[in-house]
Backbone as JSON, one array per atom type, in Angstrom:
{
  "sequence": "XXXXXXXXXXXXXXXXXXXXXXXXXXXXXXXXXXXXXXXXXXXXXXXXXXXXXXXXXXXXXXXXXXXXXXXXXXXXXXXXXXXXXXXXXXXXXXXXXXXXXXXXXXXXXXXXXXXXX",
  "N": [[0.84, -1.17, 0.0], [0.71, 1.92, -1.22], [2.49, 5.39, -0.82], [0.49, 6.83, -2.82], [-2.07, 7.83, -4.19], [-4.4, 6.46, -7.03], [-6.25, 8.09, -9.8], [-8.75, 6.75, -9.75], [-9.74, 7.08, -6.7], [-9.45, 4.1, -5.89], [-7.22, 2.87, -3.97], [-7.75, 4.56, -2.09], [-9.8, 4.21, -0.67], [-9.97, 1.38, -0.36], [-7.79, 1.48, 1.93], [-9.42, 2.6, 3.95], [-11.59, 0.94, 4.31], [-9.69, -1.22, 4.94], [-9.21, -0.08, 7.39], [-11.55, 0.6, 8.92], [-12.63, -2.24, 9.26], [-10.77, -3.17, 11.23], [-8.3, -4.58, 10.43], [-4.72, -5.01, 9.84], [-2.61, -3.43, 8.05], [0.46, -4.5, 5.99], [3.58, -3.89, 7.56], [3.03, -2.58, 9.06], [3.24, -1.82, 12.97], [1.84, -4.74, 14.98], [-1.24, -4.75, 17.05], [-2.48, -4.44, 20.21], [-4.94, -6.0, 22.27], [-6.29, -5.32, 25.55], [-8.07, -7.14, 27.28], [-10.35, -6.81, 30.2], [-10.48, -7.82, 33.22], [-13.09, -6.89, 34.38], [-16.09, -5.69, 34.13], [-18.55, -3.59, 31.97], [-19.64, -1.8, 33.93], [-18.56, -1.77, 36.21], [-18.18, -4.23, 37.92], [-16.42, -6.78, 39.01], [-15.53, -9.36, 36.71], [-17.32, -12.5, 36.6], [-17.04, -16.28, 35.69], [-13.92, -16.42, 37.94], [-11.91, -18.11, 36.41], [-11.93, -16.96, 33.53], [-10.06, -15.6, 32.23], [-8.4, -17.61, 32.11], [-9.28, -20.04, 31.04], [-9.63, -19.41, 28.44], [-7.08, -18.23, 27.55], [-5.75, -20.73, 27.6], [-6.43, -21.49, 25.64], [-4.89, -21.79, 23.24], [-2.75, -22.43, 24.06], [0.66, -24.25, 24.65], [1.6, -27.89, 26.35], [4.83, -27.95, 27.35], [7.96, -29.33, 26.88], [8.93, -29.45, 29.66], [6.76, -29.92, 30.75], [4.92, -27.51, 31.61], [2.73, -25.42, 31.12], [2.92, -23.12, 28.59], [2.28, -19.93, 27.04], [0.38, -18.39, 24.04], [2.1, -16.52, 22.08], [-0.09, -14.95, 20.94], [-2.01, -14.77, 22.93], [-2.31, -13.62, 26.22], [-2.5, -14.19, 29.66], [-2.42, -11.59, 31.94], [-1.89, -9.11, 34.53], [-3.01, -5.84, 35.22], [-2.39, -2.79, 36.64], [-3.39, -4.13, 39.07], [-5.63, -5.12, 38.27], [-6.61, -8.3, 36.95], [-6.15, -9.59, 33.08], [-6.99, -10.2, 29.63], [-4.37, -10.29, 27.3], [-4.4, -9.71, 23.76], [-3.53, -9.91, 20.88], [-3.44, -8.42, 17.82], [-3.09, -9.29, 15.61], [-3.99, -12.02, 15.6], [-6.17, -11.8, 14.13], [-5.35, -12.49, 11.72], [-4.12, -15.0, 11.89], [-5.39, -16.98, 13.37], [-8.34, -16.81, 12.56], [-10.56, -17.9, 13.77], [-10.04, -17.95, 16.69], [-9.62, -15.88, 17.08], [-11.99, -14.24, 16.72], [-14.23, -15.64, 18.82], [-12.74, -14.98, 21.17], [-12.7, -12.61, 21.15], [-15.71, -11.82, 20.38], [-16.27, -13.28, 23.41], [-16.03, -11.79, 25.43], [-17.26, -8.59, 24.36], [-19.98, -9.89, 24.26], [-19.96, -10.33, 26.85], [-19.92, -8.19, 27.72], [-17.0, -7.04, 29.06], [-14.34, -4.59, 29.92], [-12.59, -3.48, 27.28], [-9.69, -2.63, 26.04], [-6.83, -0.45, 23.85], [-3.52, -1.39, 23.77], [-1.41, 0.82, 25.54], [1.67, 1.85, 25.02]],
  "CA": [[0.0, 0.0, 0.0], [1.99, 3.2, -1.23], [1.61, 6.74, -0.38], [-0.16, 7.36, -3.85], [-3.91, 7.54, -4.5], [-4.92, 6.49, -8.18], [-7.66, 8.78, -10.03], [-10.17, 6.48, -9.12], [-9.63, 6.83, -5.48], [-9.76, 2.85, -5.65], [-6.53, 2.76, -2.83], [-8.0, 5.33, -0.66], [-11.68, 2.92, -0.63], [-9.11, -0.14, 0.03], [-7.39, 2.2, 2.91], [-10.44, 2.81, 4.76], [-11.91, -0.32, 4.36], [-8.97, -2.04, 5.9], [-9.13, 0.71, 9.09], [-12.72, 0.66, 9.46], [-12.59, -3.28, 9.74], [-10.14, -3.14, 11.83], [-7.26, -5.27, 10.21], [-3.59, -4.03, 9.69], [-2.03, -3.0, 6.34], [1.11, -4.76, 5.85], [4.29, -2.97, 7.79], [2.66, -1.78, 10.64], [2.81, -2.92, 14.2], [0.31, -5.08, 15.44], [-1.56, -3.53, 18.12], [-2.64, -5.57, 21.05], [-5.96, -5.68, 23.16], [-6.18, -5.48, 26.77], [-9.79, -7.51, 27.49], [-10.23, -6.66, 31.57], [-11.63, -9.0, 34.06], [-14.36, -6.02, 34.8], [-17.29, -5.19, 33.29], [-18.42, -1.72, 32.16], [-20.65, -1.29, 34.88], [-17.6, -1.68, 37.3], [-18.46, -4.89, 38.91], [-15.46, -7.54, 38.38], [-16.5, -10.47, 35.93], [-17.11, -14.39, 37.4], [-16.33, -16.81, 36.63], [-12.56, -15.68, 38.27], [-10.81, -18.49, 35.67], [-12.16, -17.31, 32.34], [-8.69, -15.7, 31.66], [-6.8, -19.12, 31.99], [-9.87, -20.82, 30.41], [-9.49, -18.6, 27.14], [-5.14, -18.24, 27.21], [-5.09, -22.01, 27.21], [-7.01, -22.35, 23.95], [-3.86, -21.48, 22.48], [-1.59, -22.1, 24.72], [0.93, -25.56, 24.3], [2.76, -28.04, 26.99], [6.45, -28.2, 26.7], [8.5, -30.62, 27.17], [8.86, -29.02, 30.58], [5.21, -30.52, 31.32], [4.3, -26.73, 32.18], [1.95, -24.37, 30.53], [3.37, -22.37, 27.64], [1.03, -19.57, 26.68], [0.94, -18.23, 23.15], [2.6, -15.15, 22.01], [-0.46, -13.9, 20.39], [-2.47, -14.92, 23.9], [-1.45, -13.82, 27.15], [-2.99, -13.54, 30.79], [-1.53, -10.71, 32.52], [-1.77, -8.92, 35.46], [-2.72, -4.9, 34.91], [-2.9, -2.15, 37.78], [-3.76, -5.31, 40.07], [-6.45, -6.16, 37.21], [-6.44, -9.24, 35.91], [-6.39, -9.19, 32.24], [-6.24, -11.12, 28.96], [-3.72, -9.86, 26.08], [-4.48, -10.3, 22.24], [-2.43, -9.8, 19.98], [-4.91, -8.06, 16.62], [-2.05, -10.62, 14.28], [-4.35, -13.36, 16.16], [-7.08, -12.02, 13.47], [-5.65, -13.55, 10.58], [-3.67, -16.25, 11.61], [-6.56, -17.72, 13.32], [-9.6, -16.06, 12.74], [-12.15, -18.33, 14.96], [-9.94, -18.09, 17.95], [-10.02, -14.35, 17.35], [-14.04, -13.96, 17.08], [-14.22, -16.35, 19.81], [-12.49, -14.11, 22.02], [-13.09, -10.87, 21.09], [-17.07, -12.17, 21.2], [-16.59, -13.54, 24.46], [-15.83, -10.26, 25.9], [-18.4, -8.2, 24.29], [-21.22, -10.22, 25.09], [-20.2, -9.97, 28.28], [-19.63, -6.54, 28.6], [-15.54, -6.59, 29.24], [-13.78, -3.25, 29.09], [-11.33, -3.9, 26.05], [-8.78, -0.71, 25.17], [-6.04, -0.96, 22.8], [-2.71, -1.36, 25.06], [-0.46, 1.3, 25.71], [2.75, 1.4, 24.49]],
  "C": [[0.89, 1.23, 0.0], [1.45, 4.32, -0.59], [0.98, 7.51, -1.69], [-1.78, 6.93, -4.19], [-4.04, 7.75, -6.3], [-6.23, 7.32, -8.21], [-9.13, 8.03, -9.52], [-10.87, 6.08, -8.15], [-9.66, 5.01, -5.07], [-8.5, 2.92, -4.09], [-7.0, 3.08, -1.75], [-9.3, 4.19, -0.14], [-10.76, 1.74, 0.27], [-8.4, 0.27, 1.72], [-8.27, 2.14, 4.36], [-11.34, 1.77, 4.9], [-11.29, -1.37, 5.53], [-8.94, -1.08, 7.36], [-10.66, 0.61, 9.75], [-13.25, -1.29, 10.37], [-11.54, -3.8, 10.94], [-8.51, -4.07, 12.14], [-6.43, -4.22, 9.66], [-3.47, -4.35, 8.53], [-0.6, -3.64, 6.97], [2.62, -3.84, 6.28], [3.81, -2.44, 9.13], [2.8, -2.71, 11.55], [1.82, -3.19, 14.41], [0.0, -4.71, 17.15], [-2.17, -4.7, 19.15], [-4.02, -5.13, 22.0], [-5.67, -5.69, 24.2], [-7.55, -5.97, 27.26], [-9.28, -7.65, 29.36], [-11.06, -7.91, 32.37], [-12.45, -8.13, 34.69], [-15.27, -5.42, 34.17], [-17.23, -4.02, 32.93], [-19.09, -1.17, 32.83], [-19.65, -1.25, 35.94], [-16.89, -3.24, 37.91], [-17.13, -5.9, 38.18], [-16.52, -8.98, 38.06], [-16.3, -11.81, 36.53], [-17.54, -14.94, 36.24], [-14.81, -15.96, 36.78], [-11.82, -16.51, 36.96], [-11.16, -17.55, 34.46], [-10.98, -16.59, 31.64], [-7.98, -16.7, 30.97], [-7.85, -19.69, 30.78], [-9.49, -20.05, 28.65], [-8.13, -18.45, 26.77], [-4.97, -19.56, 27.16], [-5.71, -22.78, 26.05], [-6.25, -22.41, 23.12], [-2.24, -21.91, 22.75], [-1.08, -23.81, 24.24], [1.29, -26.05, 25.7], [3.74, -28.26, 26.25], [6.33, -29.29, 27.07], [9.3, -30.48, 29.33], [7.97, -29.6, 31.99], [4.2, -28.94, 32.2], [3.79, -25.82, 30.91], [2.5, -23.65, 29.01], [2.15, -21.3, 26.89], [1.17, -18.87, 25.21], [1.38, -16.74, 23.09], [1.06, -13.7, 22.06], [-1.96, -13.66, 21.74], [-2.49, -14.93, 25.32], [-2.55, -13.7, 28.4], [-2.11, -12.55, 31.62], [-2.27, -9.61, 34.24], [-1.77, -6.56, 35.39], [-2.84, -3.96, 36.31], [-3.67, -3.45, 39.01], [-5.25, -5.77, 39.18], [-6.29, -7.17, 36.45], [-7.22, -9.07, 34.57], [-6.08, -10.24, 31.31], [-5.78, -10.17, 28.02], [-4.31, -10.23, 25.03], [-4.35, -9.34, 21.37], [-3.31, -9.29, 18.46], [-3.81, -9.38, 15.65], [-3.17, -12.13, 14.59], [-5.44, -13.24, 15.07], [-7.04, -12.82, 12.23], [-5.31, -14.75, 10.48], [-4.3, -17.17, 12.45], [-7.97, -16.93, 13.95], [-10.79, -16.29, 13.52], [-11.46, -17.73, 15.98], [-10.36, -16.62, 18.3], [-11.44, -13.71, 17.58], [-14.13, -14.34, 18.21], [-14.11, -15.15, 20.96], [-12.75, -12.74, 22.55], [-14.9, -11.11, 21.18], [-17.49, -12.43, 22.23], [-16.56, -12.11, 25.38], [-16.92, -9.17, 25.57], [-19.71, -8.76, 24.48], [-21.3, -10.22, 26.15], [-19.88, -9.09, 29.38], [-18.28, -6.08, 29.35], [-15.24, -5.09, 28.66], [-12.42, -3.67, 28.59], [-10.78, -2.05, 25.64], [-7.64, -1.76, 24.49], [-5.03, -1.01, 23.79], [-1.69, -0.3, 24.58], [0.56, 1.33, 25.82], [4.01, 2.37, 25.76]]
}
């Protein structure tokens, strides 16, 4: 994607397309969610696992016999909020897990921001 717009704005259409859907253009960093373990009403969300339950859909064992979670899937730990990571790269290189997730959260009313760099 250059920095030139053909006469028949077709790039710019393709531009805004890809921002409005909310997938990256080739070159850019990928940007990462922060899905909270608290609602948007305040109240913190139950069950307490559904972090782990959701980071180990992805996650592998080693050869360790412990956990391994994936890059593009993390549980983390924010302002003493527990939180899950995801990674927006998780949209194309697997697109269920990504609905999945990002659906589980809005249906159930998680506050999701982009993460701060």
């Amino acid at each position: 994607m250059g920095g030139v717009i053909d006469s028949s704005g077709s790039k710019m259409v393709l531009i805004i397309a890809n921002i409005e859907s909310g997938s990256l253009m080739s070159g850019q960093a990928c940007e990462k969610w922060v899905i909270e373990g608290v609602k948007e009403d305040g109240q913190r969300f139950r069950p307490s696992d559904w972090i782990e339950r959701l980071s180990t859909l992805l996650a592998t064992y080693g050869r360790d016999h412990r956990i391994h979670y994936s890059d593009k899937v993390q549980p983390v730990v924010v302002g003493g909020v527990r939180c899950l990571i995801v990674d927006e790269s998780l949209k194309d290189e697997n697109p269920a897990a990504y609905e999945h997730i990002m659906g589980f959260a809005k249906s159930n009313n998680l506050r999701t921001h982009i993460e701060e760099e």
